[in-house]
Structure formats: C-alpha cells, structure tokens
C-alpha positions in Angstrom: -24.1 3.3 -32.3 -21.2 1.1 -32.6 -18.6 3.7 -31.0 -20.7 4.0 -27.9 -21.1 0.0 -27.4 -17.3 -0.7 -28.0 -16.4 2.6 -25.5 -18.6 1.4 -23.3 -17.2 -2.6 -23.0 -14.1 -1.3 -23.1 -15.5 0.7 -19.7 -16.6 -2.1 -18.5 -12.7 -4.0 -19.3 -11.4 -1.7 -17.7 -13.7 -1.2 -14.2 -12.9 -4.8 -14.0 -8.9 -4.3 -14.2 -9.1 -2.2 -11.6 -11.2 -4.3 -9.5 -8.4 -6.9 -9.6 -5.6 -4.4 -9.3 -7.0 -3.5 -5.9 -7.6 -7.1 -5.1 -4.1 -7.5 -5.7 -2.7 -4.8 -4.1 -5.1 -5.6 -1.1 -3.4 -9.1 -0.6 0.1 -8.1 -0.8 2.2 -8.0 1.9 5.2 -5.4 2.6 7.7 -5.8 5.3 9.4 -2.3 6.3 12.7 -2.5 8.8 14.3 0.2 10.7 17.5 -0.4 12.6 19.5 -2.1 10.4 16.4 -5.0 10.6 16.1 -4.2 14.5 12.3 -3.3 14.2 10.3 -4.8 11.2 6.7 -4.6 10.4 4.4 -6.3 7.8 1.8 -4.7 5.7 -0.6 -5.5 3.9 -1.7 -3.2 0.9 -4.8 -1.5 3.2 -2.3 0.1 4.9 -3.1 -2.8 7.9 0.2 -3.8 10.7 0.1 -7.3 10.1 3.1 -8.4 12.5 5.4 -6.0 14.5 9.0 -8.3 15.1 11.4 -7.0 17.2 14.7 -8.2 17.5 16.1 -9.0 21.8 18.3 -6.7 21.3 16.0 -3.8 21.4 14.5 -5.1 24.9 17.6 -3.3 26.8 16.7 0.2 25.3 14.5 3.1 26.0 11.4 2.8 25.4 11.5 6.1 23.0 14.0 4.0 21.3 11.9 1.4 20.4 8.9 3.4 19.7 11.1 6.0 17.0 12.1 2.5 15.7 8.7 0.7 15.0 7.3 4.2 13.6 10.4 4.3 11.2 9.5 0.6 10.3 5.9 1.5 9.6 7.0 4.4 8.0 9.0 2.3 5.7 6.4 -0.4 4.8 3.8 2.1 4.1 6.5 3.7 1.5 6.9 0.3 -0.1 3.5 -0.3 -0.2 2.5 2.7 -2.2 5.3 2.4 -4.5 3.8 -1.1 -5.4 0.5 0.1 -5.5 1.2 3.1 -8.3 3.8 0.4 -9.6 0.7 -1.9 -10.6 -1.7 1.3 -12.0 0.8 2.8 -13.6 1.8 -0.9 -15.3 -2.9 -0.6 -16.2 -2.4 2.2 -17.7 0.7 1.7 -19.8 -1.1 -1.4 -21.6 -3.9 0.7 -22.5 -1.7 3.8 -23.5 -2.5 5.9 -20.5 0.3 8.4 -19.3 -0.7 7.3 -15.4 0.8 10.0 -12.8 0.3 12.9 -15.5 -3.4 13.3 -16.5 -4.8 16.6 -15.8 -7.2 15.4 -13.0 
C-alpha cells in the first residue's frame, strides 16, 4: 500500500505545480508590436488586451491601416504568450522527467 500513497502525494505535488504554473502564466504580461513598434498591445496570459498604444504617427493613415496593424500586434502578443506558457510546462515536466509536447495523448 505504500506505492499507492507515495503515487498518490506525488499526484497531489504535482496538481499543485500546475495550479501555480497557471497562476503564473495568468499574471504575466506580453507586449506584441507591429509596425516596427507603430501598434503595440499588452497581454496578459488569459489571452486578455490589456492596453492597445498607438504611436501619432499612425493617426494620418487609413483606418484599414491601423486596424491590419493592431490585429498583427495582437497576433504577435498572443504568439509570445503561448510560447511562455508551453515554455513554463514544458520546464514542469522536465524536472519531473516528463517528455512534455510528445506524450501520446
């Protein structure tokens, strides 16, 4: 019975790492630019527009313009935010000698 109460607290170790990994990745914040940093937008790790910040310049051009632009700098920020967020499970699962991104489910 020993097997199934260590398996089992390890369960529990590892429910709570994950907890925290989303709290983590919940509270960061991604900023994602088009434009050469014309358009920029911050993110937080739910995927949430923060701020939009666009730069005078853009205030003399189409509106299509500026839409193409903010879309490519959300776009971006939601790039960066996923890369953190396997970043920070795959980084989990190496330290308890999981191959994250190539189990079979």
């Amino acid at each position: 019975m020993k097997g199934i109460g260590d398996f089992m607290k390890q369960a529990q170790e590892i429910q709570q790492q994950m907890q925290d990994i989303q709290q983590e990745i919940a509270a960061l914040e991604v900023s994602g630019e088009s434009g050469a940093g014309l358009a920029r937008v911050v993110m937080n790790g739910r995927h949430e527009v923060k701020r939009v910040v666009l730069d005078d310049a853009l205030m003399s051009e189409d509106k299509e313009v500026i839409e193409d632009l903010v879309a490519a700098a959300c776009n971006d920020a939601v790039r960066k935010v996923e890369k953190a967020q396997q970043e920070k499970m795959s980084g989990m699962a190496s330290g308890m000698g999981l191959p994250f991104g190539k189990l079979p489910f």
